[in-house]
N, CA, C and O atoms as a printed pandas DataFrame, in Angstrom:
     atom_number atom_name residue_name chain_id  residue_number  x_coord  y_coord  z_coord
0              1         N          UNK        A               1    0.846   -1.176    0.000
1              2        CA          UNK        A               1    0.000    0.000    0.000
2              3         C          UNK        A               1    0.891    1.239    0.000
3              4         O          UNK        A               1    1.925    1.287    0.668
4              5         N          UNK        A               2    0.429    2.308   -0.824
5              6        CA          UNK        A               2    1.456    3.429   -0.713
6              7         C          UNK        A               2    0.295    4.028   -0.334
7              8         O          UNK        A               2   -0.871    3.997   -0.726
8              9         N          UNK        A               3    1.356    4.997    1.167
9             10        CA          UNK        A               3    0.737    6.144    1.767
10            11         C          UNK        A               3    1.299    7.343    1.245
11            12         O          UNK        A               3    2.510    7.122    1.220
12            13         N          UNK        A               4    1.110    8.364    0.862
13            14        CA          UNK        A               4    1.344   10.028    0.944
14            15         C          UNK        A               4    0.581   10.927    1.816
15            16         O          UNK        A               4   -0.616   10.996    2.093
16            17         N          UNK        A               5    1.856   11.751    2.251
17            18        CA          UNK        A               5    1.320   12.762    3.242
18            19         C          UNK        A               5    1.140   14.302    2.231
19            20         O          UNK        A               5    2.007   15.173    2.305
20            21         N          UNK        A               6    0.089   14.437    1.451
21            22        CA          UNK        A               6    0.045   15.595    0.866
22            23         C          UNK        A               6    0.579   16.784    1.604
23            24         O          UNK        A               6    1.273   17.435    0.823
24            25         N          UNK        A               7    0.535   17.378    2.894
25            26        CA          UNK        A               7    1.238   18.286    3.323
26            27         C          UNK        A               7    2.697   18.142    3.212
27            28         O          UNK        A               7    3.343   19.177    3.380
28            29         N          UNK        A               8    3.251   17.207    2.996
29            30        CA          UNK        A               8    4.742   17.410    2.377
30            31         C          UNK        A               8    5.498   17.236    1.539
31            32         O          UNK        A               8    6.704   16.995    1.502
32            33         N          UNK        A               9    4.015   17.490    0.170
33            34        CA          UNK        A               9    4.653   17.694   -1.549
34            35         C          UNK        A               9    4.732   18.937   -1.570
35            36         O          UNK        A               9    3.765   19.634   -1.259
36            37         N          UNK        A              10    5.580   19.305   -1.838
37            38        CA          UNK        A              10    6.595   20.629   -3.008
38            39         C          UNK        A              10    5.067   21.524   -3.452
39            40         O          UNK        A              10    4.178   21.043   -4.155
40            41         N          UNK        A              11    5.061   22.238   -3.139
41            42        CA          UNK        A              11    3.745   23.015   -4.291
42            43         C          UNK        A              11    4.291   23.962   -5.221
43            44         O          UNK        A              11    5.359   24.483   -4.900
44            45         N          UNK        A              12    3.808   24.256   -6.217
45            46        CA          UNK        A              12    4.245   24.887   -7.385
46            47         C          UNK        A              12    3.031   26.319   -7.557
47            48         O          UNK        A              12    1.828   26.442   -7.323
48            49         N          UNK        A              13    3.802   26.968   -7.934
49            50        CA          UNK        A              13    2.855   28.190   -8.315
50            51         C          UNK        A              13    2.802   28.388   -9.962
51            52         O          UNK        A              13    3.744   28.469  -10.750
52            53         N          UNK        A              14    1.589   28.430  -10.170
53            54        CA          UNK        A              14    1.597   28.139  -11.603
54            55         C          UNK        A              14    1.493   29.994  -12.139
55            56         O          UNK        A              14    0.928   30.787  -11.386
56            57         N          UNK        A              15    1.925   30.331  -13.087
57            58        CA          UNK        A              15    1.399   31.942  -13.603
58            59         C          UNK        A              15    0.398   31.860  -13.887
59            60         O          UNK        A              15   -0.267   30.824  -13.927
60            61         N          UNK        A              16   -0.012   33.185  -14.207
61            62        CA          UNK        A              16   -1.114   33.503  -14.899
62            63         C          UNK        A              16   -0.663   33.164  -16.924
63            64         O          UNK        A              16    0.394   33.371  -17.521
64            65         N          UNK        A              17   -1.555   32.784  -17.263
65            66        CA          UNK        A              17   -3.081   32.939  -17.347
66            67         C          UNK        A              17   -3.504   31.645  -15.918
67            68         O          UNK        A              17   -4.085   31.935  -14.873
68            69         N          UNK        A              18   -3.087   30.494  -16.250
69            70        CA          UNK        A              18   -3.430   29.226  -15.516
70            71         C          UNK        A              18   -2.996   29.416  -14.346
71            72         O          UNK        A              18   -2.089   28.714  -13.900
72            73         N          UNK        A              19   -3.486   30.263  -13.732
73            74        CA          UNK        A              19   -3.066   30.574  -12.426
74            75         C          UNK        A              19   -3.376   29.240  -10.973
75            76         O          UNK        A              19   -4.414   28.607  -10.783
76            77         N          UNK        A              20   -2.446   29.196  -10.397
77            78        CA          UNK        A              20   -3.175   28.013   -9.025
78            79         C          UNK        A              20   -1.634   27.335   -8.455
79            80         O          UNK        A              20   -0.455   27.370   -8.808
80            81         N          UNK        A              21   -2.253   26.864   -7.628
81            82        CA          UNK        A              21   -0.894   26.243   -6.713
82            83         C          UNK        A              21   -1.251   24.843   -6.548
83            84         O          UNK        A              21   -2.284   24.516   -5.965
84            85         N          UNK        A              22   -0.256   23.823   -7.146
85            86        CA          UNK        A              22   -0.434   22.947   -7.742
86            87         C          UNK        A              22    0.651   21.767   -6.871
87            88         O          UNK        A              22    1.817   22.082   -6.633
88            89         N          UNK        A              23    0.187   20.663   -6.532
89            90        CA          UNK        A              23    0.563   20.012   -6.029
90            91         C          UNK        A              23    0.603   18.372   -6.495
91            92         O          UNK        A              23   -0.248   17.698   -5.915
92            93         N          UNK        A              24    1.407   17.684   -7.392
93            94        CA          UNK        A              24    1.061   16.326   -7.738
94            95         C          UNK        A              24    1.502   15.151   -7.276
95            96         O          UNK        A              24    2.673   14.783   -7.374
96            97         N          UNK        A              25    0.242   14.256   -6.549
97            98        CA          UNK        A              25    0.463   13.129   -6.124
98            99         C          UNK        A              25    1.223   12.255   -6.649
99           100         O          UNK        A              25    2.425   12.056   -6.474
100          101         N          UNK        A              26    0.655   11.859   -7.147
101          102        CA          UNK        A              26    1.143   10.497   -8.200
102          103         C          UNK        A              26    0.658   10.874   -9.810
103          104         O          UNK        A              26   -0.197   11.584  -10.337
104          105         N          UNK        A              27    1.808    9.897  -10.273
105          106        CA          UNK        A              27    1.816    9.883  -12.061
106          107         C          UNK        A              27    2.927    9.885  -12.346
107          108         O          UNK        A              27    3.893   10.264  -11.685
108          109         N          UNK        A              28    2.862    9.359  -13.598
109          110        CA          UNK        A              28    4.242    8.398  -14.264
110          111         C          UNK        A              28    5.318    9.384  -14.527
111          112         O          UNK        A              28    6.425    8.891  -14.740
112          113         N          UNK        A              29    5.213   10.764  -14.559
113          114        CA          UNK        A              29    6.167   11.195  -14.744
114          115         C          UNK        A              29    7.022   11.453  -13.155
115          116         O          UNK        A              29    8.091   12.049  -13.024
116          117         N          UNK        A              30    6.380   10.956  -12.296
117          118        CA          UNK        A              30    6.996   11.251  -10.793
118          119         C          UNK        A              30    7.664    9.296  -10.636
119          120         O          UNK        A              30    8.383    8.760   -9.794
120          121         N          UNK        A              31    7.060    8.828  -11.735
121          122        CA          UNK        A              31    7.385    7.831  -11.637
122          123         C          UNK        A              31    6.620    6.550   -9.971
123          124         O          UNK        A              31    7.168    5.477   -9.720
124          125         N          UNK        A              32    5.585    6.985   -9.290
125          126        CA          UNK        A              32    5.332    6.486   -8.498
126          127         C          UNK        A              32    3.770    6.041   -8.654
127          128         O          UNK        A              32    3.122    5.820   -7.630
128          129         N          UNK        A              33    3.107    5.897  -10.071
129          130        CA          UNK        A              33    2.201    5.733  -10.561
130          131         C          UNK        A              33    2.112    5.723  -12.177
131          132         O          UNK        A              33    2.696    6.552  -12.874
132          133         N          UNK        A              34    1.437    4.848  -12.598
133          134        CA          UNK        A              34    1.796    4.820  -13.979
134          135         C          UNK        A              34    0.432    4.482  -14.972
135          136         O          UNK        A              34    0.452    4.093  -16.140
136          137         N          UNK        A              35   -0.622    4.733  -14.200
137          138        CA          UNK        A              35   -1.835    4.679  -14.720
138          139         C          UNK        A              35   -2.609    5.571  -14.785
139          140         O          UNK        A              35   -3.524    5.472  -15.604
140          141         N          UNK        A              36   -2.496    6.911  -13.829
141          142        CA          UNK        A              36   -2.800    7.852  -13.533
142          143         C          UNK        A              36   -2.439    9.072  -12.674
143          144         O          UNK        A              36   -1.909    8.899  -11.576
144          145         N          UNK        A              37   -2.801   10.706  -13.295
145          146        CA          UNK        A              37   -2.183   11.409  -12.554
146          147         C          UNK        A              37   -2.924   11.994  -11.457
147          148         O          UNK        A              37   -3.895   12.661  -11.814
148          149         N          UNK        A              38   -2.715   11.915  -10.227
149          150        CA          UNK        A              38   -3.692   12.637   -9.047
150          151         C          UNK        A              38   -3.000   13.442   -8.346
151          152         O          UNK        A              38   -2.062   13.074   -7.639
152          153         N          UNK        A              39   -3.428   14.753   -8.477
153          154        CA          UNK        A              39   -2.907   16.185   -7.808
154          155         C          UNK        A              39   -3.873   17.095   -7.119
155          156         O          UNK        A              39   -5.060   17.411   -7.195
156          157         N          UNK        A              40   -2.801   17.369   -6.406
157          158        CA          UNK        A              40   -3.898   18.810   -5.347
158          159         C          UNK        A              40   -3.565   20.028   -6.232
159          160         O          UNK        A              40   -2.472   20.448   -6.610
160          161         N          UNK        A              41   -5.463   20.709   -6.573
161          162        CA          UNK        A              41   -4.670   21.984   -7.087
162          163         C          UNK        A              41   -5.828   23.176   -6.521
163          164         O          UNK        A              41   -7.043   23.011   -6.634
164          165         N          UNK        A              42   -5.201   24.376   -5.906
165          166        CA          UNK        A              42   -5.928   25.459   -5.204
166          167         C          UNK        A              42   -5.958   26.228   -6.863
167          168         O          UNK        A              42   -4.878   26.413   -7.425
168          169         N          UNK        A              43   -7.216   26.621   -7.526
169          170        CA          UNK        A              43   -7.121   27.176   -8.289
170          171         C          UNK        A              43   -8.570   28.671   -8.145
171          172         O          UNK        A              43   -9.799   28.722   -8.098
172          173         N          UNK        A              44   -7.405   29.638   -8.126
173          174        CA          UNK        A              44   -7.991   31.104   -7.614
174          175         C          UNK        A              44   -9.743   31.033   -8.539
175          176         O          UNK        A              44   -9.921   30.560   -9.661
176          177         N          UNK        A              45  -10.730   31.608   -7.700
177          178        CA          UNK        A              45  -11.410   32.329   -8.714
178          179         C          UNK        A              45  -11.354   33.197  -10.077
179          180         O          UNK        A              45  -10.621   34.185  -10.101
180          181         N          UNK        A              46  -12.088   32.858  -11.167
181          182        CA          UNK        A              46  -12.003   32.997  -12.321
182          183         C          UNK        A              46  -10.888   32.375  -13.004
183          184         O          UNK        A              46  -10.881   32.605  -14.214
184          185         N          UNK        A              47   -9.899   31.618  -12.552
185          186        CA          UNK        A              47   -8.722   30.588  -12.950
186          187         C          UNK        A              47   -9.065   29.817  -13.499
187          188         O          UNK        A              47  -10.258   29.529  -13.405
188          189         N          UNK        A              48   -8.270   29.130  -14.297
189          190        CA          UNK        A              48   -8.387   27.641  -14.519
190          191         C          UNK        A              48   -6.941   26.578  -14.888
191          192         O          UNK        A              48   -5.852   27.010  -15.267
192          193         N          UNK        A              49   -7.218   25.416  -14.707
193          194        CA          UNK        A              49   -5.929   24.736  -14.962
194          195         C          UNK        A              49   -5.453   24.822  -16.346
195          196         O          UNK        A              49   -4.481   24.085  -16.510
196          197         N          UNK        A              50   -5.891   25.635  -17.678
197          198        CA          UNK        A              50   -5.539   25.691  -18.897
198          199         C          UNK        A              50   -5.850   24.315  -19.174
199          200         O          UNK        A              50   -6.003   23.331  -18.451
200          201         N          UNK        A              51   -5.920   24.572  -20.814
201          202        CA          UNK        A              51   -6.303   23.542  -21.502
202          203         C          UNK        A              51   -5.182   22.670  -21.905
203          204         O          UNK        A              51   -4.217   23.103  -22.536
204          205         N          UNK        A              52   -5.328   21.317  -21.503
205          206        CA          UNK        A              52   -3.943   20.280  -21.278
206          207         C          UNK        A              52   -4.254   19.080  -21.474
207          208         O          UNK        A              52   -5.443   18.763  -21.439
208          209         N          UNK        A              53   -2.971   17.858  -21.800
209          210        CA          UNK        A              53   -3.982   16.873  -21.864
210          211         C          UNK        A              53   -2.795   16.078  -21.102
211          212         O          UNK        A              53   -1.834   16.675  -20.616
212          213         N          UNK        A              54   -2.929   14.902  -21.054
213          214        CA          UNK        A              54   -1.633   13.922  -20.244
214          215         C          UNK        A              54   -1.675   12.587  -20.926
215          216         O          UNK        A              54   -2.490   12.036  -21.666
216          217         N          UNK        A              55   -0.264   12.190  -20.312
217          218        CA          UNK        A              55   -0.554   10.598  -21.078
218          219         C          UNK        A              55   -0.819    9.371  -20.307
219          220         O          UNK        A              55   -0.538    8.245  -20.719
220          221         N          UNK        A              56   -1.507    9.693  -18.891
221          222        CA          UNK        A              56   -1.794    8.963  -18.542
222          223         C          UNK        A              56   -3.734    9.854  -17.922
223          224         O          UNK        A              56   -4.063   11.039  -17.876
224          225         N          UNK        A              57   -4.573    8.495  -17.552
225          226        CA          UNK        A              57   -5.655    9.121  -16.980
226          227         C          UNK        A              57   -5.227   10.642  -16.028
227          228         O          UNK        A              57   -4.111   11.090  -15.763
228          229         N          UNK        A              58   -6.798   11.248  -15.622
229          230        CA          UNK        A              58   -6.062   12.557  -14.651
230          231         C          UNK        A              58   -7.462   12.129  -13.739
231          232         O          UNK        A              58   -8.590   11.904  -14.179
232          233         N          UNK        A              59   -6.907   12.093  -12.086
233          234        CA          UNK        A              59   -8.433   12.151  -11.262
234          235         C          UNK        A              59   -8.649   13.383  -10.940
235          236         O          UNK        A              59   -7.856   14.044  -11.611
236          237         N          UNK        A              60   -9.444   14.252  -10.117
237          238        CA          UNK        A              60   -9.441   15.189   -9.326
238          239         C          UNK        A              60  -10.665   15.123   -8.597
239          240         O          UNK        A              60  -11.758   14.736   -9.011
240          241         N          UNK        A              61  -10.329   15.588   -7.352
241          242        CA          UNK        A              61  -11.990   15.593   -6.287
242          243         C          UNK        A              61  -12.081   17.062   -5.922
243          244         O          UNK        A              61  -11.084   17.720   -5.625
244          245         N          UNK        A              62  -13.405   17.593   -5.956
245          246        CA          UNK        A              62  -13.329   18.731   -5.797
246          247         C          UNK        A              62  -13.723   18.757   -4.073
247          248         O          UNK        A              62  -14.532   17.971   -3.579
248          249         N          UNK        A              63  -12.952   19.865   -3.253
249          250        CA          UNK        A              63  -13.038   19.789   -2.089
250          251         C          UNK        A              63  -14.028   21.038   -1.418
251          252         O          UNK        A              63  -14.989   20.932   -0.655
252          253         N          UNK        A              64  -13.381   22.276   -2.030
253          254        CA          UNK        A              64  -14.331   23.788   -2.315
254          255         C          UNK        A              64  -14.740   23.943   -3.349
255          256         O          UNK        A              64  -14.573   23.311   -4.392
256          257         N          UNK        A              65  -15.666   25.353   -2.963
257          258        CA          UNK        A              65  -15.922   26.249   -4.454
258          259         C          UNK        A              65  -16.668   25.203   -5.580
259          260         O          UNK        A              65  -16.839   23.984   -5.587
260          261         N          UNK        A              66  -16.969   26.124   -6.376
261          262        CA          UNK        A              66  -17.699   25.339   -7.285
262          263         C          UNK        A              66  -17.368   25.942   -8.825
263          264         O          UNK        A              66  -17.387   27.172   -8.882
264          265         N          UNK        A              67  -17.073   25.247  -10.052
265          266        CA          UNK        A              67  -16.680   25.162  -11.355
266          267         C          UNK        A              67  -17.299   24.805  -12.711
267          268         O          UNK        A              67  -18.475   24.634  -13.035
268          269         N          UNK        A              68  -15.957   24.733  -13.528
269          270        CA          UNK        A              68  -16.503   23.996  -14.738
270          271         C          UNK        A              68  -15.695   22.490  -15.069
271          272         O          UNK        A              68  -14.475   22.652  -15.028
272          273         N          UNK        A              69  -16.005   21.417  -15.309
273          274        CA          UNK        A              69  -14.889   20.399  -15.831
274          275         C          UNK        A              69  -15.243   20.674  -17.730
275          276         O          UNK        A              69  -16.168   20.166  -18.363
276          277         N          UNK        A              70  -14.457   21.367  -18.119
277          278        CA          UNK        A              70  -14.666   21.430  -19.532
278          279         C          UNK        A              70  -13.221   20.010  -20.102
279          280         O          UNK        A              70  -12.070   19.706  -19.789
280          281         N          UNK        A              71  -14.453   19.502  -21.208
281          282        CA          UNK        A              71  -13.205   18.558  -21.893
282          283         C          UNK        A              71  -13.629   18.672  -23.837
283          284         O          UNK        A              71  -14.657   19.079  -24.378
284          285         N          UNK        A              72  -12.645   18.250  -24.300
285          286        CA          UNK        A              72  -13.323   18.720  -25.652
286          287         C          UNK        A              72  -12.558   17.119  -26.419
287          288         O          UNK        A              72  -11.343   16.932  -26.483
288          289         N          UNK        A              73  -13.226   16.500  -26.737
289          290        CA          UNK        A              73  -13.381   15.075  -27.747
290          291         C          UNK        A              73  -13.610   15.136  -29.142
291          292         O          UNK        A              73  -14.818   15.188  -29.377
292          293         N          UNK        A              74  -13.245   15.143  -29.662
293          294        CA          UNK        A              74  -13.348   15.405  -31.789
294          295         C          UNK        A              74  -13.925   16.564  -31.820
295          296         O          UNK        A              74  -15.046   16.700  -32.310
296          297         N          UNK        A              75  -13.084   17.784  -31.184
297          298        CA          UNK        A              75  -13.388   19.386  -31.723
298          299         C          UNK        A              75  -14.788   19.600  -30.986
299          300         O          UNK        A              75  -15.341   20.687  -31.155
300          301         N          UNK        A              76  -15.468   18.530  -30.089
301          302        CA          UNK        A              76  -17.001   18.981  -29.636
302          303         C          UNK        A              76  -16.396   19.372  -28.083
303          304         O          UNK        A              76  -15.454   18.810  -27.526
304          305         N          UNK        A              77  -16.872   20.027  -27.773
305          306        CA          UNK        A              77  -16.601   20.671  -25.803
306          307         C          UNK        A              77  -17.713   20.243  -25.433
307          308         O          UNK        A              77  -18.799   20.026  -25.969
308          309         N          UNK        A              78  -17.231   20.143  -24.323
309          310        CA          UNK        A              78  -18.315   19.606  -23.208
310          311         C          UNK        A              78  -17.924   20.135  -21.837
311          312         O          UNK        A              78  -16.796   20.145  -21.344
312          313         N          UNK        A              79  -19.110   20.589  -21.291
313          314        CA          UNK        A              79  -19.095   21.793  -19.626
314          315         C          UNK        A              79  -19.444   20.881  -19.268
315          316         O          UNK        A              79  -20.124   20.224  -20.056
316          317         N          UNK        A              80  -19.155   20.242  -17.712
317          318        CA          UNK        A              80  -20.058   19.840  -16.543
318          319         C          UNK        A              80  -19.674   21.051  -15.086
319          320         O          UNK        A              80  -18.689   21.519  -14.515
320          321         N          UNK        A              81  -20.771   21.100  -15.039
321          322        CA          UNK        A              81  -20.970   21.733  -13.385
322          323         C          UNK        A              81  -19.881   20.952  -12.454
323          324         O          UNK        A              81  -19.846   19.774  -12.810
324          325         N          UNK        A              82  -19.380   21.098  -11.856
325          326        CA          UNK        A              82  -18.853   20.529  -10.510
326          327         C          UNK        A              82  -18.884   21.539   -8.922
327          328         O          UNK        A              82  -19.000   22.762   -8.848
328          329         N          UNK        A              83  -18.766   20.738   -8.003
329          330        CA          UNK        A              83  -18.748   21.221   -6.558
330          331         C          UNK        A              83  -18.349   20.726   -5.840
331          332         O          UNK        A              83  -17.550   19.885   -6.252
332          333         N          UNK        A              84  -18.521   20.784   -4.240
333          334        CA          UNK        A              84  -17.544   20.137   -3.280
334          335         C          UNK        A              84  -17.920   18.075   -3.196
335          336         O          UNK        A              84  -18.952   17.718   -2.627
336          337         N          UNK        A              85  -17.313   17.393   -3.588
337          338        CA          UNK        A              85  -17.551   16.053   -3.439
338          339         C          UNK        A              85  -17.625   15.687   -4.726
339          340         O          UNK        A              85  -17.815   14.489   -4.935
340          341         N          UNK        A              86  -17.493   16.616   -5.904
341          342        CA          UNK        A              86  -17.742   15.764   -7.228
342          343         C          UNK        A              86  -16.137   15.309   -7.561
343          344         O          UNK        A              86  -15.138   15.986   -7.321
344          345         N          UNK        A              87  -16.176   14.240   -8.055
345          346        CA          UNK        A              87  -14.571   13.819   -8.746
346          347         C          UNK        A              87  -14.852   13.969  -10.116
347          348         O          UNK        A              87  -16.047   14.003  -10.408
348          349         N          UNK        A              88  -13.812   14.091  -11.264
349          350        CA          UNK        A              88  -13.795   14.530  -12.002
350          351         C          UNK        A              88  -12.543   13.146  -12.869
351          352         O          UNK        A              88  -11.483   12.885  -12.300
352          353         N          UNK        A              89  -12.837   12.599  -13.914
353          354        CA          UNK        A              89  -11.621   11.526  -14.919
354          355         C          UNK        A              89  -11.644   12.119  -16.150
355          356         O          UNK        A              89  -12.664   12.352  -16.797
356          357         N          UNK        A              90  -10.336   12.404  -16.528
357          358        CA          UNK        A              90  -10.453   12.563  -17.856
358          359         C          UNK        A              90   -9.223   11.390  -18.174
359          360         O          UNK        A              90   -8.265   11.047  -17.480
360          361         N          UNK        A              91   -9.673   10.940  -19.507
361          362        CA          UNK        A              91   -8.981   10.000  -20.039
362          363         C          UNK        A              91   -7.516   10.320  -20.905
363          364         O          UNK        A              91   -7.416   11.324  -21.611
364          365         N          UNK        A              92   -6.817    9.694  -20.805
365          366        CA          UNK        A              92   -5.204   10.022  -21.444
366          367         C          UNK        A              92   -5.280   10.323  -22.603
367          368         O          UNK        A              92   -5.648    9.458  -23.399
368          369         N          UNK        A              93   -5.008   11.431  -22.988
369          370        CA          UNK        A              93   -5.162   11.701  -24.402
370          371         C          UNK        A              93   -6.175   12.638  -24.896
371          372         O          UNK        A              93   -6.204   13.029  -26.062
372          373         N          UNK        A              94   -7.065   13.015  -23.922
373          374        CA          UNK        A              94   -8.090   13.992  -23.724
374          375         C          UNK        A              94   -8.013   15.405  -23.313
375          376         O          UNK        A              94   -7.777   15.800  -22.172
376          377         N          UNK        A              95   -8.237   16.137  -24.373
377          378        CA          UNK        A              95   -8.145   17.756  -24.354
378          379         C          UNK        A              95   -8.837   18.444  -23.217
379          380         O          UNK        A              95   -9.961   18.818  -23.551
380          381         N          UNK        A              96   -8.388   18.844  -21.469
381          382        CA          UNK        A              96   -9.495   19.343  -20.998
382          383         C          UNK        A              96   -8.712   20.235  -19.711
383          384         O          UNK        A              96   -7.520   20.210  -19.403
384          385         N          UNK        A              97  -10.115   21.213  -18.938
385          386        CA          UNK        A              97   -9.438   22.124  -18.369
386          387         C          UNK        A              97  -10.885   21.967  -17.043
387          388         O          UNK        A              97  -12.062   21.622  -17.148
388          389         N          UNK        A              98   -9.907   22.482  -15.703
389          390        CA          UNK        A              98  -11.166   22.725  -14.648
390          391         C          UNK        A              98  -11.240   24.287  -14.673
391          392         O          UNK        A              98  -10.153   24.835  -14.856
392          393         N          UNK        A              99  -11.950   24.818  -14.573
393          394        CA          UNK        A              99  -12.433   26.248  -14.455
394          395         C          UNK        A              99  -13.026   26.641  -12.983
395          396         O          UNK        A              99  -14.025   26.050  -12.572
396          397         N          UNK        A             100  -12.355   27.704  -12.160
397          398        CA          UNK        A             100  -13.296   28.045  -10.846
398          399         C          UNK        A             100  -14.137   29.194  -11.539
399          400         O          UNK        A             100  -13.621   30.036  -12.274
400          401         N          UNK        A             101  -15.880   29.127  -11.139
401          402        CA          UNK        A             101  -16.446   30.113  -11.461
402          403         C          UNK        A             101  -16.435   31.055  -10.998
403          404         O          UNK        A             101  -16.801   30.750   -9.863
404          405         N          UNK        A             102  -16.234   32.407  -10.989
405          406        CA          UNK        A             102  -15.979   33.705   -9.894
406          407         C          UNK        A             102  -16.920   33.692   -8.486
407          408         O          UNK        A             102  -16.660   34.357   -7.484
408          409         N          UNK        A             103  -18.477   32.461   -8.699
409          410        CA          UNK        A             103  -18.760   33.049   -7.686
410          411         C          UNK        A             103  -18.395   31.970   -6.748
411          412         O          UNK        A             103  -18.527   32.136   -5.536
């Protein structure tokens, strides 16, 4: 079983435009997961994680605040609502971004 103590990953400050402070669990490029990437990310109002994709799955759980999970699949976008308790998968290879809504 692997444990992590998220209070003692490295956090990163991302710029603007993709503004947020970004913290990643696991994923293959940390090399301690290789199926998927799972990260903590504080992302300011009106922010978003920019539009990105990975090569492995991406999880995220939303803890505050409330958003957008935008993902876009053969040039079509797609919004879902999210809030505190929703998790969020996008698949490897998939064009997509979380958005905090200002309010």
């Amino acid at each position: 079983m692997l444990v992590i103590n998220a209070k003692e990953i490295t956090d990163y400050l991302v710029p603007k435009p993709a503004e947020r402070e970004l913290k990643v669990v696991l994923a293959p490029q940390l090399g301690n997961y290789d199926k998927a990437t799972i990260l903590l990310s504080l992302i300011p109002p009106e922010s978003s994680t920019g539009l990105h994709q990975h090569g492995s799955d991406e999880i995220m759980y939303v803890v505050s605040g409330e958003g957008e999970a935008i993902e876009i699949i053969g040039g079509k976008q797609t919004i879902t609502k999210v809030k505190p308790g929703y998790v969020t998968q996008t698949t490897s290879g998939i064009q997509h971004k979380i958005r905090n809504t200002p309010d």
